[in-house]
N, C-alpha and C positions, 0 to 999 in steps of 0.2 A: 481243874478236874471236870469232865463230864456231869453234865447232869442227869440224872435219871427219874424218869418221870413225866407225867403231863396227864392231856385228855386222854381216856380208856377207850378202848375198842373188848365188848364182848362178846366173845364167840362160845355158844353153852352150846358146845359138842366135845364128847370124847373122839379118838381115834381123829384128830383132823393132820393130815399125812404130805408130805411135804409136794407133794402131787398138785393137793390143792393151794400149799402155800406159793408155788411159783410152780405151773404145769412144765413138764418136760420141752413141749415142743418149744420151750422159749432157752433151752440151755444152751443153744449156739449162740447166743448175741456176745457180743466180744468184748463188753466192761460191766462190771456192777450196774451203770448208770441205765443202760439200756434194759436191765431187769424193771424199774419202777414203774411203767404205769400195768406189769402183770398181774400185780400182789393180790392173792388170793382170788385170780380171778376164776379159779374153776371152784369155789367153795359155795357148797349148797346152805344154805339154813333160813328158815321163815325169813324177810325182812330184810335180808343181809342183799346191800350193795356192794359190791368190792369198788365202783369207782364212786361214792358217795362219800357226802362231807367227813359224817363219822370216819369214815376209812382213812379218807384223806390226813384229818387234823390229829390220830390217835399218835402216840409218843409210849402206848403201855396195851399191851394185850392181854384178856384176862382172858383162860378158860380150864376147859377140866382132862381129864386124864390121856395119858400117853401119848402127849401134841406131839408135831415132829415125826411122829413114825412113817413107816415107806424108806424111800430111797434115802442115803446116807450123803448127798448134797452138800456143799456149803452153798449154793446157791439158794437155801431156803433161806437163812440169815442174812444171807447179802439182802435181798430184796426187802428186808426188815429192815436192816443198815441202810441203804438208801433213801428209805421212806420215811427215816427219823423215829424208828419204834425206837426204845432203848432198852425195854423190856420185855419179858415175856412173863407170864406168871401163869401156873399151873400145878392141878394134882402132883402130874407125873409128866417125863418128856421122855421123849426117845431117847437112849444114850446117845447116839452120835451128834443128833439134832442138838440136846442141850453140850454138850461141849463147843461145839463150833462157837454155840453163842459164844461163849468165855472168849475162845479164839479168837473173835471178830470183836472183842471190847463190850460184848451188850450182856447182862443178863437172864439168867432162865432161874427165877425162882419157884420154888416147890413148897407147895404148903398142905396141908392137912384139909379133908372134904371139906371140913364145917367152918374152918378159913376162906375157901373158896368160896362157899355157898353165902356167906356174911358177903363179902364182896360183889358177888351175883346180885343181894340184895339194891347193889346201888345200880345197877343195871337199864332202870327206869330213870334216871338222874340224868339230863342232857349235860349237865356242869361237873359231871365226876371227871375228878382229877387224884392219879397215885403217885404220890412220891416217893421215891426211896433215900435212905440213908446207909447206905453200902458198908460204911466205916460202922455204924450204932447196927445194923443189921436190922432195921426197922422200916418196915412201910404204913404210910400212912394215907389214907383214900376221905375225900369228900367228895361229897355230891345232897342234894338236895336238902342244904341244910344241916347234915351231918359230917359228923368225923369220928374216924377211932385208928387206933395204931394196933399193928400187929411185929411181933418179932417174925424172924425167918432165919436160917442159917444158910452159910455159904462156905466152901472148904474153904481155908483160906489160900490154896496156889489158884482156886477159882478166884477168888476176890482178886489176887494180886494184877492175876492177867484180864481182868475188867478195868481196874485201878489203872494198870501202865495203857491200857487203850488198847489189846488184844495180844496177841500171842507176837505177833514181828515186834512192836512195841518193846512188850516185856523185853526180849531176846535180844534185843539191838541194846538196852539198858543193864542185864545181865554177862552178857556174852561176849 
């Protein structure tokens, strides 16, 4: 089974819109693979490199409300799937945006502001790392010395088609 988890990447902006997560003008390239080095290259925030280590080494994205929104793409997921995110974690997502995730095997977990904002807390942490545990429904974050667990829910035909490695996966196993 996949693993889910690693070093974090946080992005403390709401509204961050698939635009920024993989600009338009890169939708003609002709594989997944040729999407990687664009990932979030049009994204504004204090501090924020998009070709910088952090970016580079994150495996879990942390931020806050209605991520995903804009254009209804699978090319913003791909370019997370390529990049070796396997999560997403946020207030809220766009509906399309967070289904794709499921689609494409990764997750888009959603949690409550003051979940979020405990999280944000570890933000200053260069060693935070989230792991999940998909089946217990638990994520777990360290950094700077710390640790604490949080539960989270997931429907379960979301979980299954995370579980079988996306939506072809599942289908090819069911069908």
């Amino acid at each position: 089974m996949k693993t889910f988890g690693g070093p974090v990447l946080f992005l403390d902006r709401d509204d961050i819109n698939t635009d920024e997560i993989i600009p338009a003008r890169y939708l003609t390239e002709i594989t997944k693979e040729d999407l990687k080095p664009y990932i979030l290259e049009d994204l504004k925030l204090p501090g924020f490199d998009p070709k910088g280590e952090t970016t580079k080494a994150a495996r879990v994205i942390v931020t806050r409300a209605n991520f995903g929104c804009g254009s209804s793409r699978e090319h913003a997921p791909w370019v997370f799937e390529v990049n070796g995110i396997t999560a997403v974690i946020a207030e809220s997502f766009a509906r399309i945006f967070r289904q794709n995730m499921f689609n494409c095997g990764m997750t888009a977990i959603e949690l409550k502001k003051d979940v979020i904002d405990a999280l944000f807390s570890y933000q200053d942490c260069p060693d935070t790392c989230i792991t999940l545990d998909l089946v217990g429904q638990t994520l777990t974050v360290q950094g700077g010395g710390r640790e604490e667990s949080f539960a989270f829910e997931i429907a379960p035909f979301d979980k299954a088609l995370v579980l079988a490695g996306g939506w072809v996966d599942y289908a090819d196993k069911k069908y």
